[in-house]
DOZATOR-423847 format. One record per residue: x, y, z of N, C-alpha, C in turn; residue in one letter. Coordinates in steps of 0.02 Angstrom, whole numbers, plus 50000, padded with zeros to 5 digits. Atoms other than C-alpha are relative to their C-alpha. Example, Ala and Ser with C-alpha at 12.3 -4.5 7.8 and 13.67 -1.06 7.14 Angstrom:
2
500454994150000506154977550390500455006050000A/499584994149997506844994750357499615005550037S/
# end
This chain:
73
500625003649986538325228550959500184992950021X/500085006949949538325211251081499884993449926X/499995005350043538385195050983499374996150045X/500315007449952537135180251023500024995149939X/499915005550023537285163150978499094997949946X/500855004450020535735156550851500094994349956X/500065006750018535415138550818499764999449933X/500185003250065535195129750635499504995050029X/500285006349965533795120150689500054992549937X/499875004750029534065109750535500534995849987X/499125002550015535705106850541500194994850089X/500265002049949535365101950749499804995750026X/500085009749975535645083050819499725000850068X/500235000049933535055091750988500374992850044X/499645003349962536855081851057499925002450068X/499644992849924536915095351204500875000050010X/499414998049990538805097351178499945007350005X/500184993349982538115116851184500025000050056X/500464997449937537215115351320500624997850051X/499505001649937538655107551430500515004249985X/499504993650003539795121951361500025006350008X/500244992750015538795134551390500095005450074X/499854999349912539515142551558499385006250035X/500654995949968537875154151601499414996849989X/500615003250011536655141051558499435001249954X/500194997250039536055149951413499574995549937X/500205005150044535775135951293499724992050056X/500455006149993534495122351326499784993149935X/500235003550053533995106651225499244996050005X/500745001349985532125105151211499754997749926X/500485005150066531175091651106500344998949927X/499595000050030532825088151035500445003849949X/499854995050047533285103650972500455006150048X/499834994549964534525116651054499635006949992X/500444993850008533715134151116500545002650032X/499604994749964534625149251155499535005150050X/500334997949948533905160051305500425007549984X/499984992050049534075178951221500425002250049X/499954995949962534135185551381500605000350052X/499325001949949535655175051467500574999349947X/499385001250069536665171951272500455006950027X/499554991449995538285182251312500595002549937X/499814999750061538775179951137500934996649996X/499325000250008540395170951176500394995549968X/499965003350073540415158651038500474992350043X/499825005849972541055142651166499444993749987X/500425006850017539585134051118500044997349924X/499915001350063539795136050933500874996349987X/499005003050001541805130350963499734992049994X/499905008149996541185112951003499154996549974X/500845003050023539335110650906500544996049933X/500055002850042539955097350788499744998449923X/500544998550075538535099450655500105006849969X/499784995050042539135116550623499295003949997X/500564999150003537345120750665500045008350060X/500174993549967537815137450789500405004949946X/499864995750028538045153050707500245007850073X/500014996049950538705169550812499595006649975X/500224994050026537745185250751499615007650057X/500114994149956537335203050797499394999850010X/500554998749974535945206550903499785006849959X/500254992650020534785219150831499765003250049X/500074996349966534345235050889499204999950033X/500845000549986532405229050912500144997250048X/499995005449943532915214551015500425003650055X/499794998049974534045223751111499705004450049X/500644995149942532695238051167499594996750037X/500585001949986531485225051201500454995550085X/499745003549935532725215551311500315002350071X/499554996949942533425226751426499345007850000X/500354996649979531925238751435499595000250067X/500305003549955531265239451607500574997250062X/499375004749950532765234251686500275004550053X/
# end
């Protein structure tokens, strides 16, 4: 099962050292808070290498999110 990256929003200085590591543009930082984009995360844990706050986590995609995201395609 695919990994994706999900943000601690409390833990989350919204630096964008993510977002400039993120080589598919996956991670955004909106209203000072990094967001991950489900649908472009390719789970490859380069953004969590250099988040400072210790605020990314890598975890498995579930099988809900997974149907819902690629249904249709």
């Amino acid at each position: 099962m695919p990994l994706i990256a999900v943000i601690n929003k409390d833990r989350c200085v919204g630096c964008g050292l993510c977002e400039k590591q993120c080589q598919v543009g996956a991670i955004k930082v909106i209203e000072g808070k990094a967001r991950v984009d489900i649908f472009k995360c390719l789970g490859c844990g380069s953004c969590r290498n250099f988040c400072r706050q210790n605020a990314i986590q890598l975890k498995f995609r579930s099988p809900v999110i997974e149907s819902l995201m690629f249904k249709g395609r």
